[in-house]
N, C-alpha and C positions, 0 to 999 in steps of 0.2 A: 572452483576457487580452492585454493589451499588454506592450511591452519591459519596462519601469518595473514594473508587476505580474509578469510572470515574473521578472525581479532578485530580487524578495521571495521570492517563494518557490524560488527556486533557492539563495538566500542559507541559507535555513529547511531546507531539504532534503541539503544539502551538508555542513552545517556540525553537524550533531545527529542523522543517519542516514545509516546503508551504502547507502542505495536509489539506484537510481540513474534522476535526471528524463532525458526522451527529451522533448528542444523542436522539436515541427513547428513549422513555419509558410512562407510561399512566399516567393522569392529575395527580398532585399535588405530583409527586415521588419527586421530587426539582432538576428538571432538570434546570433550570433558575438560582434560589438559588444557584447548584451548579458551577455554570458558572461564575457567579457574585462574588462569594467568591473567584474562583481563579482569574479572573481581579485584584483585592485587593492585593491579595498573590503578584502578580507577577507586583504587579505596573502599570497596565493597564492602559486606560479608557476602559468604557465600554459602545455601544451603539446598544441599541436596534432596529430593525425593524419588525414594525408585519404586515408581509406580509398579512395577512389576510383583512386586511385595507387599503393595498396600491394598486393605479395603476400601470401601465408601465411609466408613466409621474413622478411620484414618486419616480421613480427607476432613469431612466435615465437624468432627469431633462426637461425643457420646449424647444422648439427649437427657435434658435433666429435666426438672417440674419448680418452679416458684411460685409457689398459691395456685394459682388458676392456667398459669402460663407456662408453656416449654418453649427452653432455650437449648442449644446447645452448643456446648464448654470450647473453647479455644485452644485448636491443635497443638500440640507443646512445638511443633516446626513454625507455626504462624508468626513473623515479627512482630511487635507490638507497633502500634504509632509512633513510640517515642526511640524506636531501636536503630541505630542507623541503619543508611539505606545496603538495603538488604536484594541479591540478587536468588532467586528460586529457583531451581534448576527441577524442572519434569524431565527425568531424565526416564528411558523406555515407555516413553507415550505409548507407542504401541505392542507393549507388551504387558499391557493390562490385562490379567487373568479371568477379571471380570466383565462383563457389559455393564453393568452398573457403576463402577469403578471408571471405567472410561466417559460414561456419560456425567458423571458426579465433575469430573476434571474439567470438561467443556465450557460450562460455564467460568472457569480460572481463567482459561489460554486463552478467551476470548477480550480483543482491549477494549478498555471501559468506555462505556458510551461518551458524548461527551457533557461532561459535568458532573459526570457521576464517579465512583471507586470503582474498580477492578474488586469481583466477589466471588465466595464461594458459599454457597449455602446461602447461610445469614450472615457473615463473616465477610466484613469492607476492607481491603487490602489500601493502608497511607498510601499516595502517588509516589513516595519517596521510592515504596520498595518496588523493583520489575522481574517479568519472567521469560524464561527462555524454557527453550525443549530440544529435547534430540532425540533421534529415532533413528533405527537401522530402514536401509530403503526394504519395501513388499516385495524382493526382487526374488525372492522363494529359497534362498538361501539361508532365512532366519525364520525364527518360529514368532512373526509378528501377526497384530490382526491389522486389516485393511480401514484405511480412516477414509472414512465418509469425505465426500467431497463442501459440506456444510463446516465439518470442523478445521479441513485443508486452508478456505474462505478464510479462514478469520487467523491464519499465519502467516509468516514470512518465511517461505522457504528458502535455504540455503545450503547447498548442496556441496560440500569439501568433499575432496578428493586426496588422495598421500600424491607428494610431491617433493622429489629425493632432495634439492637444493633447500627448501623448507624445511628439511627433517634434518639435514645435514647441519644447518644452522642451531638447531634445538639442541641436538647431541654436544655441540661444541659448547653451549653454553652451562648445559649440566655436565660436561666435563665425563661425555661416556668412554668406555674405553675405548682408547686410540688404536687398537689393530681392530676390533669391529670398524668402528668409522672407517677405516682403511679400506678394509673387507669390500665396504661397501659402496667405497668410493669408484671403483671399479666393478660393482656389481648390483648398480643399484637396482635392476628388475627383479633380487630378492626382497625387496622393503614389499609393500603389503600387494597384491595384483589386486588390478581393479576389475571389479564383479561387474555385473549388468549395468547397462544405466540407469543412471537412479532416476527417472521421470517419474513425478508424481501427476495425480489427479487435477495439477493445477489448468483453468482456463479466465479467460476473462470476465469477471463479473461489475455491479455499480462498488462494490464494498471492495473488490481488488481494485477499480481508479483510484479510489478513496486515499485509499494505502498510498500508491504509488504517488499521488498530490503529497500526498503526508511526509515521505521522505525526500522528494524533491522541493519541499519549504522548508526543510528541517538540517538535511542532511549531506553531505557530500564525499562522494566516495570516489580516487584515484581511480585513474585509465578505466578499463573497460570494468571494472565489480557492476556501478551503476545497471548496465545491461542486465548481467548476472542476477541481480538483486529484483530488478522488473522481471524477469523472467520467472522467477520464484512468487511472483504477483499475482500476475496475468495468465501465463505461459509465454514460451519461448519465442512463437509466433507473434504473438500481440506487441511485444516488448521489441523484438526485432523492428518490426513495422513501426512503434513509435519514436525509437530511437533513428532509423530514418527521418522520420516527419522533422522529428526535432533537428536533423541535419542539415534537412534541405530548405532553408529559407527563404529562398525566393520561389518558390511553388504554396506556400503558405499560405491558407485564408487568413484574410485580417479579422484581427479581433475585436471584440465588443472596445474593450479599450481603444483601441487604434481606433477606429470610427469617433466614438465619444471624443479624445482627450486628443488625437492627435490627427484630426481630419483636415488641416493644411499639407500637411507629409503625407498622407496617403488620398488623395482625393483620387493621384493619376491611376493609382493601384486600383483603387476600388471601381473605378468605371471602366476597367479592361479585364477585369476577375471573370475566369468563364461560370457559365450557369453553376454545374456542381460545386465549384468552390466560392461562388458566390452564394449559397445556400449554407454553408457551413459559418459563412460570417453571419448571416441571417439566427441563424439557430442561435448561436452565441449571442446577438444583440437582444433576442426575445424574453431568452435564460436570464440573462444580465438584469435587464429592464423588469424583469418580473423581480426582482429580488434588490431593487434601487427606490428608497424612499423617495427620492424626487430626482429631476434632474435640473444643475447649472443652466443659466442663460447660454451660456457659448454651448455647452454638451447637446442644450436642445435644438440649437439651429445648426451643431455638425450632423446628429439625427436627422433630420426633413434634407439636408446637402446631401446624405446618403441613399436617401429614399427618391432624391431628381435624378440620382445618375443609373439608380437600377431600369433593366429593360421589362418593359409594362409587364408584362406575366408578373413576372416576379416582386414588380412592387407593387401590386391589387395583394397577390396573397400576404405579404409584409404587413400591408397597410393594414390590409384585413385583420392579422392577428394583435397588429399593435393596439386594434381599438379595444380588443379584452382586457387591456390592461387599462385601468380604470386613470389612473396619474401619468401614463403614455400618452392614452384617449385625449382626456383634458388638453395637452401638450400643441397634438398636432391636428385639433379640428379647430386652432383661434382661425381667422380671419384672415391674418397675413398668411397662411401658408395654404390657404384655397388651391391658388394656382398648381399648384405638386402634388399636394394630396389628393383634393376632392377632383378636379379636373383628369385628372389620370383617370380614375375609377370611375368615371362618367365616361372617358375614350375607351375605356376597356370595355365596358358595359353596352355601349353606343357598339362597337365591332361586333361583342358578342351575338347582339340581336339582328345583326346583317347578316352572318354568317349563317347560311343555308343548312338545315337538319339534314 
């Protein structure tokens, strides 16, 4: 993505989630510039730290003594509670001189659990204020250190690139000189060349879906960023593949919802769904139902309607799992639904013991 496209989504990201984006890109693309403009946009402050200059003492301030107990004093960078919302710029993440210094920061970039502040040390950062980071890509052109794939985890990568109509745009606005823009109008493979690719260490993890839920409830981003922004997730592979899935709707397993809330519309779907994707609606029913204090009269009898239409394999192991579930159990051993539940698992069971060792 370019300047102008990271803005949008750093604006989306900042401003309606705790997460925190991490913008690569190689020296003087206007990763900074871009950052700094949207502060402005959205009424910010904005303050910088260049980690590259800082210690651990820097970070988490000096240690003092109060009778019996040490504290330690509050960064003169640190906002206060009451300071308006304030955006932190970790600016050379990875040009921390120190491993300590790096490992001290970890804990910041990391977003706050939930219900908990975003911290550092002993030091609770208000929700008001958020953090961003930038770094040059590992691509051995810069004298950075290589970030662990634990601390990669717990960012949003975004990966800008220079891009002449983007820059073209910025010049006109600061009003740069007009025989440069000229210059360069017809020449723009002098604006910055792009170095290696910047792939990071990112793959698929539970804490990258997490993310990628997080901004797909929260957030939305024009044409293709969405992609871009999963792929800074997951990786590029995983995000490709789900941005299919999510294309192709009719290959689609039905969801715990669908089953539950709308088992008149999908009854014909779910009794012609092939075994593997009929397995993934299963997963999602078991998920769901494990994390549902009770279920509706209609949700309980589209439940057992989905459990007649499954083919015996597959509803013994269903059945099976649902009796774990202690308030499922209850549900689908009353009386009226003998017939489907327990009779099935008695034909399964009745085959089993005919079938020759």
């Amino acid at each position: 993505m370019h300047v102008e496209q990271m803005k949008v989504v750093l604006r989306e990201i900042l401003t309606k989630t705790d997460l925190t984006p991490c913008v690569v890109g190689h020296r003087g693309v206007g990763k900074t510039a871009g950052i700094v403009q949207v502060c402005r946009e959205i009424g910010w402050r904005y303050q910088s730290l260049r980690l590259g200059q800082m210690e651990v003492g820097d970070l988490v301030g000096i240690p003092y003594r109060d009778a019996t107990v040490m504290h330690w004093s509050r960064p003169s960078w640190w906002p206060a509670d009451d300071d308006p919302p304030t955006l932190i710029h970790c600016d050379e993440l990875n040009r921390a001189q120190q491993e300590d210094t790096l490992q001290a920061i970890f804990q910041f970039v990391e977003p706050p659990a939930e219900g908990l502040h975003r911290s550092l040390h002993t030091h609770h950062l208000h929700p008001r204020h958020k953090v961003v980071v930038t770094i040059n890509p590992p691509d051995g052109s810069y004298q950075v250190a290589t970030l662990d794939r634990a601390l990669i985890d717990r960012m949003v990568m975004l990966y800008v690139e220079s891009d002449y109509q983007c820059w073209s745009r910025y010049a006109a606005t600061r009003g740069l000189d007009g025989e440069v823009r000229g210059f360069l109008a017809g020449n723009s493979a002098l604006l910055a060349q792009q170095g290696a690719a910047m792939e990071m260490q990112v793959e698929p993890t539970e804490r990258g879906w997490e993310m990628v839920s997080t901004l797909r409830q929260h957030c939305r981003f024009p044409g293709d960023l969405a992609m871009e922004v999963y792929a800074g997730i997951v990786g590029k592979e995983a995000a490709i593949t789900f941005m299919r899935w999510l294309a192709d709707r009719s290959g689609r397993p039905l969801s715990a919802q669908d089953v539950l809330d709308r088992w008149p519309d999908v009854a014909e779907q779910a009794a012609t769904q092939r075994d593997d994707v009929q397995a993934a609606t299963i997963n999602d029913l078991q998920a769901t139902l494990q994390a549902m204090p009770d279920l509706t009269g209609e949700q309980e009898q589209h439940l057992v309607a989905y459990i007649a239409v499954l083919p015996r394999d597959l509803r013994f192991g269903f059945v099976k799992g649902l009796l774990r579930i202690p308030t499922v159990a209850l549900v689908i051993s009353q009386d009226k639904y003998d017939r489907i539940v327990f009779e099935a698992i008695r034909a399964i069971g009745a085959e089993a013991q005919a079938t020759p060792v």
